[in-house]
Each structure stands twice: as structure tokens, then as C-alpha cells.
N, CA, C and O atoms as CSV, one atom per row, in Angstrom:
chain,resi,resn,atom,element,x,y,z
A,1,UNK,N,N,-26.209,11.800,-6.626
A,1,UNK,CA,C,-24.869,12.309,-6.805
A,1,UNK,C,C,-24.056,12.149,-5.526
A,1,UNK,O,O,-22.842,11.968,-5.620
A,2,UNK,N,N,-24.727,12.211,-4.182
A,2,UNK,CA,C,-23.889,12.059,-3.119
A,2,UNK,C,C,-23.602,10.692,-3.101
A,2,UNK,O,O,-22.481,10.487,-2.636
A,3,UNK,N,N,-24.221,9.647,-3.448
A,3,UNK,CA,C,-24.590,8.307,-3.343
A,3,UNK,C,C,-23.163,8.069,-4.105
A,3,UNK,O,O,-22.294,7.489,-3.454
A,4,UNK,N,N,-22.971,8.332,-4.962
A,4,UNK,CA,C,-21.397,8.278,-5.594
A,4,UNK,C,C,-20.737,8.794,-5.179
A,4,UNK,O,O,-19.973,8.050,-4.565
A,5,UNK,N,N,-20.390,10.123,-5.068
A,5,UNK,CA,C,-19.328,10.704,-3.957
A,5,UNK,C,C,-18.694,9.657,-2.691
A,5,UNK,O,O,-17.505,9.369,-2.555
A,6,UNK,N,N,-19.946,9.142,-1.738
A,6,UNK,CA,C,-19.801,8.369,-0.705
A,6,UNK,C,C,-19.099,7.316,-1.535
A,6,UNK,O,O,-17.967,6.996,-1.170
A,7,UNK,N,N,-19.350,7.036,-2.049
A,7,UNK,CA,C,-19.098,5.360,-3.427
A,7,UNK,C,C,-17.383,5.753,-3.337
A,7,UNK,O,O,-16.553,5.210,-2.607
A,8,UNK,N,N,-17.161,6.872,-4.325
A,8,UNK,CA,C,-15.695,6.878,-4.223
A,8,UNK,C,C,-14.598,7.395,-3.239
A,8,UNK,O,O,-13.370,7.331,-3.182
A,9,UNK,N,N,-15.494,7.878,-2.572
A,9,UNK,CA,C,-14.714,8.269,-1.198
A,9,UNK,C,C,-14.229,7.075,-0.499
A,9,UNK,O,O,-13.073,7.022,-0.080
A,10,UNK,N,N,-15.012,6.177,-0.365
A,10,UNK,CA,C,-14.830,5.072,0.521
A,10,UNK,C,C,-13.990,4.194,-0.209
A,10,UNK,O,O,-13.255,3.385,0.358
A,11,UNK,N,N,-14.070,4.326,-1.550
A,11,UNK,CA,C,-13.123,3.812,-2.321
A,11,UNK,C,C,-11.553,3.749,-2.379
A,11,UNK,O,O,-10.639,2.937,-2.521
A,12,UNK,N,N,-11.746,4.863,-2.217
A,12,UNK,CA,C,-10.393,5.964,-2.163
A,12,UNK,C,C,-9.806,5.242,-1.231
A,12,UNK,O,O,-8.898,4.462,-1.516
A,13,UNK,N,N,-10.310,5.434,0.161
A,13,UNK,CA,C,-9.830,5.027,1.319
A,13,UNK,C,C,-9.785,3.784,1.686
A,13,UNK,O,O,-9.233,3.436,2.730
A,14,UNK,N,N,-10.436,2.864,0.762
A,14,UNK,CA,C,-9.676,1.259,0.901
A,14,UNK,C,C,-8.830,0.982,0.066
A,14,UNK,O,O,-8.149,-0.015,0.306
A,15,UNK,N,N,-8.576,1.711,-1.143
A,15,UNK,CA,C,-7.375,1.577,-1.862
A,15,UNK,C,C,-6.355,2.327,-0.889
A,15,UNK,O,O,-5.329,1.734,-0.556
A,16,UNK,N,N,-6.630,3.698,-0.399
A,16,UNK,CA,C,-5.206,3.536,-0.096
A,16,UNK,C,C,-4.745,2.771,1.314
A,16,UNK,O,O,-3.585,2.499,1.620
A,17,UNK,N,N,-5.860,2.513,2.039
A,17,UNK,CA,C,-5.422,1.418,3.381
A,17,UNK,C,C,-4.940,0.660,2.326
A,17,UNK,O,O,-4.265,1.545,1.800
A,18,UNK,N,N,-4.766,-0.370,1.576
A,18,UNK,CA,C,-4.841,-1.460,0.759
A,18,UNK,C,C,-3.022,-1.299,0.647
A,18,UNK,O,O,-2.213,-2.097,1.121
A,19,UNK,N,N,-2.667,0.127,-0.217
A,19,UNK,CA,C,-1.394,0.162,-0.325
A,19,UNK,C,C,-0.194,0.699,0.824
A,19,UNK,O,O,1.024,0.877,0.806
A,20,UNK,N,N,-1.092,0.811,1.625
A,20,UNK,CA,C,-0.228,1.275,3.090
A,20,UNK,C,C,0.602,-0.277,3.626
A,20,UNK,O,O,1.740,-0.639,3.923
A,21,UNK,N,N,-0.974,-0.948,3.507
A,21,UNK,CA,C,-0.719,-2.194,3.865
A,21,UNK,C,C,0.646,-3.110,3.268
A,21,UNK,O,O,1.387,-3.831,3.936
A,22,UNK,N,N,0.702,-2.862,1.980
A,22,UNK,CA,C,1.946,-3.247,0.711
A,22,UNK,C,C,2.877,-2.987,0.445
A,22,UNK,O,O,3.688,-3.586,-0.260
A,23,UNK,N,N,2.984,-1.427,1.293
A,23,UNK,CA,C,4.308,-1.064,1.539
A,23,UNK,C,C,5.527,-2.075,2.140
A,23,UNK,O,O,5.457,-2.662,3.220
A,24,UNK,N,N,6.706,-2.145,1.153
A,24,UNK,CA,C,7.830,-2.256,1.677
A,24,UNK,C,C,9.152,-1.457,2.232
A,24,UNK,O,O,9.950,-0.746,1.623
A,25,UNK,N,N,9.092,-1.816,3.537
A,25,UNK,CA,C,10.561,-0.905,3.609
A,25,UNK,C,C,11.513,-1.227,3.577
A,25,UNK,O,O,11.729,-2.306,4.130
A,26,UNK,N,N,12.903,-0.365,2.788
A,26,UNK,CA,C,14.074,-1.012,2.472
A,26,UNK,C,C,14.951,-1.023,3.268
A,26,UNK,O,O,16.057,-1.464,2.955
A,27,UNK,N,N,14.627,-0.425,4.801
A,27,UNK,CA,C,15.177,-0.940,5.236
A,27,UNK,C,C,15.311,-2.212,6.557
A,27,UNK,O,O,15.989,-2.349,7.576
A,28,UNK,N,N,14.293,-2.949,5.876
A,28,UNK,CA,C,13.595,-4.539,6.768
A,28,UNK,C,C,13.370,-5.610,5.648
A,28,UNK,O,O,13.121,-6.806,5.798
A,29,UNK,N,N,13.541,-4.778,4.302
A,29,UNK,CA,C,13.151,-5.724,3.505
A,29,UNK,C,C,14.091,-7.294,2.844
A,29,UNK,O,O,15.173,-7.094,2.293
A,30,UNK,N,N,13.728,-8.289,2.931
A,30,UNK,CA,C,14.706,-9.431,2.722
A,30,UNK,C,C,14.607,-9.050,1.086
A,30,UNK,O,O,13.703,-8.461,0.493
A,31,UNK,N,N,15.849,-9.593,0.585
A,31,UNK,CA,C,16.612,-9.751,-0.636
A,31,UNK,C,C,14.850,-9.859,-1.867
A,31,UNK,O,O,14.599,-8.989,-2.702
A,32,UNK,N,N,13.818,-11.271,-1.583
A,32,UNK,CA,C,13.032,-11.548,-2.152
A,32,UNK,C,C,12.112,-10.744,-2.105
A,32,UNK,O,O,11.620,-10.287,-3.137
A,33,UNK,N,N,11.605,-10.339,-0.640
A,33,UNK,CA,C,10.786,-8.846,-0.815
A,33,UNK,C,C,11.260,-7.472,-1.590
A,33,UNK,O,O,10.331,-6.976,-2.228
A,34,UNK,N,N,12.265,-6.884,-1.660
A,34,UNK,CA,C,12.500,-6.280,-2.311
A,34,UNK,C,C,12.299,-6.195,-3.860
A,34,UNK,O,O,11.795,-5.348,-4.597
A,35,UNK,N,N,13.067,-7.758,-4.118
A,35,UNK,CA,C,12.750,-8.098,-5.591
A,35,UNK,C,C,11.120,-8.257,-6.468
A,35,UNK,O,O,11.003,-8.337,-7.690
A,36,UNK,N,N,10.268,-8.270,-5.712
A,36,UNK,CA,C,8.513,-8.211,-5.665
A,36,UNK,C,C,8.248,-6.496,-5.960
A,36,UNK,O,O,7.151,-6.112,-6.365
A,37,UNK,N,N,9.197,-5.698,-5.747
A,37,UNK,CA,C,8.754,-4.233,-6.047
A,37,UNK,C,C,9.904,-3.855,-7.882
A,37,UNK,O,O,11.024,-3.518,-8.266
A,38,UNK,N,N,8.185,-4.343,-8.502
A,38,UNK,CA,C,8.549,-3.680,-9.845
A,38,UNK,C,C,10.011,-2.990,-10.464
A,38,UNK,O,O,10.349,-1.889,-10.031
A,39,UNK,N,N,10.750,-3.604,-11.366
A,39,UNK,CA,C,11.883,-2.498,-11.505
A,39,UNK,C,C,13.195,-2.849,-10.990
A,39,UNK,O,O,14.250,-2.672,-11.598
A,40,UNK,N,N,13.045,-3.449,-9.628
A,40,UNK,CA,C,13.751,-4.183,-8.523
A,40,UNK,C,C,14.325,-5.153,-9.112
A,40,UNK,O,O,13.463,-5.723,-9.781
A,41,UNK,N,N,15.654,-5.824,-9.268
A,41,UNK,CA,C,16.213,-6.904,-9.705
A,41,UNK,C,C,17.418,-7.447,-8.924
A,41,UNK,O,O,17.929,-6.831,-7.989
A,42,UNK,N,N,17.982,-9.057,-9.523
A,42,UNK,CA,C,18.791,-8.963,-8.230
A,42,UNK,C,C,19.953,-8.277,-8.325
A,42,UNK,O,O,20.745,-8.480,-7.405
A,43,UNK,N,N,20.319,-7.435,-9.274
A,43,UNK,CA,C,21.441,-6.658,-9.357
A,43,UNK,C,C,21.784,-5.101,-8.260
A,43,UNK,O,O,22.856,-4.714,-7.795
A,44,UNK,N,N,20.298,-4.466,-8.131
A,44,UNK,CA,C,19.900,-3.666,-7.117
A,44,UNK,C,C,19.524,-4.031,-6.009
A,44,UNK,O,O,20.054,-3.495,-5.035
A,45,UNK,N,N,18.385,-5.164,-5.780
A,45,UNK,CA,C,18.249,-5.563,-4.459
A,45,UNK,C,C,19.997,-6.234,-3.798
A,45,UNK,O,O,20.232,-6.396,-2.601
A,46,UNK,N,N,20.518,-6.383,-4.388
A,46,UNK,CA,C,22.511,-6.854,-3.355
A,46,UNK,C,C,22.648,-5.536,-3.349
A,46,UNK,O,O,22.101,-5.167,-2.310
A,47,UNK,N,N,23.154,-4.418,-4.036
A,47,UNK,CA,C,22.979,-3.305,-4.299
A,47,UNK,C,C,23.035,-2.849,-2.455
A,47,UNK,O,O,23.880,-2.630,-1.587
A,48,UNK,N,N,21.306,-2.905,-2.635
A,48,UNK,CA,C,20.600,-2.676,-1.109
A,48,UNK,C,C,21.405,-2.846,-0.145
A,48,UNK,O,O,22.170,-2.137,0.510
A,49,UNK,N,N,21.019,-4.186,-0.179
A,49,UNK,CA,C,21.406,-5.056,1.142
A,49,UNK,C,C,22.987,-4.668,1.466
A,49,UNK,O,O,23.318,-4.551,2.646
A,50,UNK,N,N,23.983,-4.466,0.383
A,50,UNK,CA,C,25.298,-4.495,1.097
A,50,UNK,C,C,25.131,-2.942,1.150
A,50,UNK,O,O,26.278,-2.678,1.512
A,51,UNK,N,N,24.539,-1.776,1.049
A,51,UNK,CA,C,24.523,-0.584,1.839
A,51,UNK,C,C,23.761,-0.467,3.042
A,51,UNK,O,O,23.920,0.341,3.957
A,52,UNK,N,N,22.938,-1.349,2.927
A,52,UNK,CA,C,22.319,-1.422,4.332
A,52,UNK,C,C,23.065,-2.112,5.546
A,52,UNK,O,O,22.985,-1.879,6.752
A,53,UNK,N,N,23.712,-2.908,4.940
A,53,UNK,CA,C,25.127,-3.587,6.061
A,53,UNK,C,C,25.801,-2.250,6.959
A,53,UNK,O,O,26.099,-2.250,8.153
A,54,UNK,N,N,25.910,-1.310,6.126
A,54,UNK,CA,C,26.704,-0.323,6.489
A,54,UNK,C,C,25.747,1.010,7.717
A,54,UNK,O,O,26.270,1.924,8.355
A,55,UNK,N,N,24.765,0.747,7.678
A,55,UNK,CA,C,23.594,1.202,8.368
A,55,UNK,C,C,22.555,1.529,7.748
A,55,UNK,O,O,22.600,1.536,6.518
A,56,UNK,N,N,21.497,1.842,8.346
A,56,UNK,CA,C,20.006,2.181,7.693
A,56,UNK,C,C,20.036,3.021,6.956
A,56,UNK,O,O,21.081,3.645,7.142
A,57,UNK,N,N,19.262,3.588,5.888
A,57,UNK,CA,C,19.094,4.433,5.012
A,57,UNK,C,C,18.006,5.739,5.995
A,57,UNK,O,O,17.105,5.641,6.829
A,58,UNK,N,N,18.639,6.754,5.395
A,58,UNK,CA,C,17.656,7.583,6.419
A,58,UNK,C,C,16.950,8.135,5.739
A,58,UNK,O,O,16.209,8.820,6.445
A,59,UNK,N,N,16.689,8.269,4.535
A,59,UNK,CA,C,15.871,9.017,3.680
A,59,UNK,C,C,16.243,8.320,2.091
A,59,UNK,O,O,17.155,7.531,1.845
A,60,UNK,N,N,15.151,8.932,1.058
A,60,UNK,CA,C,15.296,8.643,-0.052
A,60,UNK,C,C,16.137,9.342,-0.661
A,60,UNK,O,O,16.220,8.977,-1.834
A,61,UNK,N,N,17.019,10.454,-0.332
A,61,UNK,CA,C,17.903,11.047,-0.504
A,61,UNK,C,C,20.067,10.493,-0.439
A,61,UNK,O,O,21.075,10.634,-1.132
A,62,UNK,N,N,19.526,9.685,1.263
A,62,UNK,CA,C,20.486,8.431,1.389
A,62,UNK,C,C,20.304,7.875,0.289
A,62,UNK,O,O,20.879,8.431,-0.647
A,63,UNK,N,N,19.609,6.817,0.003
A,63,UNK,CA,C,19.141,5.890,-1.074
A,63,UNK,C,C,19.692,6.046,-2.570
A,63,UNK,O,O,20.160,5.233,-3.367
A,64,UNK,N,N,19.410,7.606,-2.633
A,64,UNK,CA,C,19.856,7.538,-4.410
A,64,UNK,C,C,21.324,8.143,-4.029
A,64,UNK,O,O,22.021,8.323,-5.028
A,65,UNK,N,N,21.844,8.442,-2.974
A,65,UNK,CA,C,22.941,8.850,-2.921
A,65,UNK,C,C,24.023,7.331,-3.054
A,65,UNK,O,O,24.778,7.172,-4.013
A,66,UNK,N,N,23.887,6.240,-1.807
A,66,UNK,CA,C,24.708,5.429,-1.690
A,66,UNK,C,C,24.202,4.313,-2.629
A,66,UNK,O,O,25.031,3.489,-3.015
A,67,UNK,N,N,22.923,4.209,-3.031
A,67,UNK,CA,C,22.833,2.750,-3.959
A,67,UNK,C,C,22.969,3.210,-5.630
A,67,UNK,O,O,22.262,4.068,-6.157
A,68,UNK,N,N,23.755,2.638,-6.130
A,68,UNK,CA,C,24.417,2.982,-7.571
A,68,UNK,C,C,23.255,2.273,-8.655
A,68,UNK,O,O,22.985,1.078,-8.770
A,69,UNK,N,N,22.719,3.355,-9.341
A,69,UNK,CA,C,21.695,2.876,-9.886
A,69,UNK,C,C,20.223,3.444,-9.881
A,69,UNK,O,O,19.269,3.463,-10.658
A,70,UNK,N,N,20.582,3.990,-8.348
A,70,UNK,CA,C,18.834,4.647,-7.968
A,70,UNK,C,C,18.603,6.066,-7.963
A,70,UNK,O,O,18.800,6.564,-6.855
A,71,UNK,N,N,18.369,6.590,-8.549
A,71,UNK,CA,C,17.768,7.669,-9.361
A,71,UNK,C,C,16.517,8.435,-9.314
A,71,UNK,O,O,15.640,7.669,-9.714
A,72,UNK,N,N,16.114,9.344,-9.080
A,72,UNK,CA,C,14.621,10.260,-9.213
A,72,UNK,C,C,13.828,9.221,-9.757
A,72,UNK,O,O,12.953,8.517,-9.253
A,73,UNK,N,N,14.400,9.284,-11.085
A,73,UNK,CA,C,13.054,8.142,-11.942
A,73,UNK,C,C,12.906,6.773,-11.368
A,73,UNK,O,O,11.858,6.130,-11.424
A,74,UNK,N,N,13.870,6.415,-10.885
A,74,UNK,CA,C,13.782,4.809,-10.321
A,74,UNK,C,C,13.362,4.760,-9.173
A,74,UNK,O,O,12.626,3.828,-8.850
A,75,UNK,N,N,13.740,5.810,-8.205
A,75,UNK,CA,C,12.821,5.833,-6.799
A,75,UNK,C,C,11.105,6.068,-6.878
A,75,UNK,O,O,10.261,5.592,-6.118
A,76,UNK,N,N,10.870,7.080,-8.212
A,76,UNK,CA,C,9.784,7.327,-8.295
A,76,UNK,C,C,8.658,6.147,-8.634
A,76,UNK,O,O,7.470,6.155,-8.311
A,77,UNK,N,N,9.606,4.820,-9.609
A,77,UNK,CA,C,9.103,3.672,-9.556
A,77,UNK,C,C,8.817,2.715,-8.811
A,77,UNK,O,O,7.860,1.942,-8.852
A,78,UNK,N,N,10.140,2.815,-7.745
A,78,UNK,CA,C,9.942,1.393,-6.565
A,78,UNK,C,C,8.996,2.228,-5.591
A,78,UNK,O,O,8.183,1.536,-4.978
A,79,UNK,N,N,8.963,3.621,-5.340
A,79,UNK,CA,C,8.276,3.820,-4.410
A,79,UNK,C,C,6.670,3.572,-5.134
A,79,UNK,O,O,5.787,2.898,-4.604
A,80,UNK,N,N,6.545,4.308,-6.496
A,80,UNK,CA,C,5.016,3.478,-6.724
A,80,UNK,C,C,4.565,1.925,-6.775
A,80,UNK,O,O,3.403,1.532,-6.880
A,81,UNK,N,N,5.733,1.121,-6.678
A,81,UNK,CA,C,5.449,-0.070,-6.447
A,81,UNK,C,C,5.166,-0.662,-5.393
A,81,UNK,O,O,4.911,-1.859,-5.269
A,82,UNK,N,N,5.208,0.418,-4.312
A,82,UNK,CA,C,5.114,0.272,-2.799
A,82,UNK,C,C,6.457,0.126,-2.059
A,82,UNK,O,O,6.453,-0.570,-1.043
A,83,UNK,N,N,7.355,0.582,-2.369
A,83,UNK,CA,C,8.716,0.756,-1.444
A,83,UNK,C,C,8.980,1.683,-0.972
A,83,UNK,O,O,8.918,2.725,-1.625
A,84,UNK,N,N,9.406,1.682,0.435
A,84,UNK,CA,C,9.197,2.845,1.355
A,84,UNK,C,C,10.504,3.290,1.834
A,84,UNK,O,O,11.351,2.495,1.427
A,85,UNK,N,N,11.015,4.213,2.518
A,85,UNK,CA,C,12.321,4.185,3.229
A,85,UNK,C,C,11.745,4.985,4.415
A,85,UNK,O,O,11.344,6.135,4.238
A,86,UNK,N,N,11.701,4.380,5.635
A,86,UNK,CA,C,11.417,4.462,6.770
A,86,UNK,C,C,9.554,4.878,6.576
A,86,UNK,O,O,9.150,5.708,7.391
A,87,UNK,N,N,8.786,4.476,5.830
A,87,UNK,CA,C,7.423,4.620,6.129
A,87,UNK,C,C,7.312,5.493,5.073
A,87,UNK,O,O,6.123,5.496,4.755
A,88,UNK,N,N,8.214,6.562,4.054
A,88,UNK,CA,C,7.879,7.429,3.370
A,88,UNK,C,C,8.446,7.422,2.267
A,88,UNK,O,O,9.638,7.371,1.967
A,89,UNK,N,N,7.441,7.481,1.613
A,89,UNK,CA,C,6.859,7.259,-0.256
A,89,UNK,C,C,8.411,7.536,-0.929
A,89,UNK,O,O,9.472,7.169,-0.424
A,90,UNK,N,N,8.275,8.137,-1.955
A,90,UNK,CA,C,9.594,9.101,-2.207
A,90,UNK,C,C,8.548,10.275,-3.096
A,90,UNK,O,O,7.427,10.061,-3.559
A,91,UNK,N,N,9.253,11.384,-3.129
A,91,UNK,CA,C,8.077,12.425,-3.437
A,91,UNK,C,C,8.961,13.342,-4.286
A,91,UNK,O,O,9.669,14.226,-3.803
A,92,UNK,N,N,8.850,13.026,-5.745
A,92,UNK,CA,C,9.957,14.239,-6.529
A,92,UNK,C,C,10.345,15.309,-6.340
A,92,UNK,O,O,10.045,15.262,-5.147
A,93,UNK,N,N,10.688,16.106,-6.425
A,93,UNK,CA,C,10.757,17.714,-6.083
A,93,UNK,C,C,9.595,18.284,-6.977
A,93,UNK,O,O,9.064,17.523,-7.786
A,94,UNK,N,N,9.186,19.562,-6.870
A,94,UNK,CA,C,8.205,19.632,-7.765
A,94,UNK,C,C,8.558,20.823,-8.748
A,94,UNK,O,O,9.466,21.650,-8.669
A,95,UNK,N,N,7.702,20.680,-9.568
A,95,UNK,CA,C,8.379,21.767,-10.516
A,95,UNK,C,C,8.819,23.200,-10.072
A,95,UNK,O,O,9.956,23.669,-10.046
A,96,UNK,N,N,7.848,23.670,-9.792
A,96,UNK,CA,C,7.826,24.946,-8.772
A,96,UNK,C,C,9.106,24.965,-8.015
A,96,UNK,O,O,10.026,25.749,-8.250
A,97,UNK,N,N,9.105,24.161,-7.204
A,97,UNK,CA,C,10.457,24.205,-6.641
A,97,UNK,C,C,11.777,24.283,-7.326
A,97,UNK,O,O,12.801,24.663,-6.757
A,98,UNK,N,N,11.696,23.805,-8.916
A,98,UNK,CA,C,12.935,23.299,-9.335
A,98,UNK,C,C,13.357,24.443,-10.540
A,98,UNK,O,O,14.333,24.484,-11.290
A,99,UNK,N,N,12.125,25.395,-10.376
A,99,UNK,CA,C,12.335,26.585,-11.577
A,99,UNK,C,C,12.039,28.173,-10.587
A,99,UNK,O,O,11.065,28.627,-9.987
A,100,UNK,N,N,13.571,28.677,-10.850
A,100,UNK,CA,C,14.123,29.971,-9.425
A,100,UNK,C,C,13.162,30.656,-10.099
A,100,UNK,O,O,12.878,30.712,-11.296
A,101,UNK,N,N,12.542,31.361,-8.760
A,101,UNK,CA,C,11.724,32.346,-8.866
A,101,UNK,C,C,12.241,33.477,-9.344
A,101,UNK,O,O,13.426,33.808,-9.290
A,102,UNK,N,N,11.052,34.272,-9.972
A,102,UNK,CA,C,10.936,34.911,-10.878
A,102,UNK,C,C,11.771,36.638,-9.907
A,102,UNK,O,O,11.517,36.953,-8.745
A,103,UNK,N,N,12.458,37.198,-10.603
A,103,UNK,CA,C,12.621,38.865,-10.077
A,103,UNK,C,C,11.263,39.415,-10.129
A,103,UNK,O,O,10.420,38.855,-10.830
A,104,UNK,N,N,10.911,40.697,-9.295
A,104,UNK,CA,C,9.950,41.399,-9.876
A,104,UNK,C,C,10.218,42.678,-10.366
A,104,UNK,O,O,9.326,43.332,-10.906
């Protein structure tokens, strides 16, 4: 049983070196790299690029704010496709967070 444990542990951890490695960031990424992250087309990757003219994106928050089109659900896609904005994933809000706590 440990013999597997070790098995998927190590697993774990070359998949995710694997996708660290695959990460793109949007804001280094050329027009064609971009377009390689699932979802991505050339209607959004120009999108990109002419808000990035205007300066870097500082968060995934920038991102769905200034690029028309990008959305919770759509960040939640390019970032599982490996697209990054400055090194970091995009990470939904979570439920908990998004339902006001309770009176007591």
C-alpha cells in the first residue's frame, strides 16, 4: 500500500512540474502562443495583445476587467489550459466566500 502511495505521489509531482513547465503568461505571450491555450482564438488573443499595448495585466482581475470577452468561466478555462497572468493560475472565488454569512 505504501508502494502506491509513493507511486502516486511522485506522480502527482511530475504532473504538476510538467504543467508549471506549460504555463503561459499573458503577459509575454506572442499572438500564436496564446492561441495554443484551449478556448483562445484569434478574436481574443488581438483582444490581448492590444490591452497589453496599454501595459501589463496585473492580475486576473485586470484581465476580465479590460479584455472584452473574459469572464470567470473563460479564465477558469485558459487558466486550466495553462495560462497564467504573472505566474498565477486564476482561482474562482469560492463558494463560501460568495454566500454572506450566516447571523447567529
Amino acid at each position: 500500500m505504501t508502494t502506491i502511495r509513493n507511486l502516486l505521489a511522485g506522480l502527482a509531482l511530475v504532473l504538476a512540474t510538467a504543467g508549471s513547465l506549460a504555463a503561459t503568461d499573458i503577459n509575454k505571450a506572442s499572438q500564436a502562443e496564446l492561441e495554443s491555450i484551449k478556448g483562445i482564438g484569434p478574436a481574443i488573443s488581438t483582444r490581448i495583445l492590444e490591452e497589453r499595448k496599454k501595459g501589463p495585466f496585473r492580475d486576473w482581475a485586470d484581465v476580465m476587467e479590460r479584455v472584452k470577452g473574459v469572464k470567470q468561466a473563460s479564465a477558469t478555462r485558459f487558466s486550466g489550459g495553462g495560462l497564467t497572468v504573472n505566474g498565477t493560475a486564476f482561482l474562482p472565488p469560492t463558494v463560501a466566500a460568495a454566500t454572506p454569512a450566516k447571523k447567529p
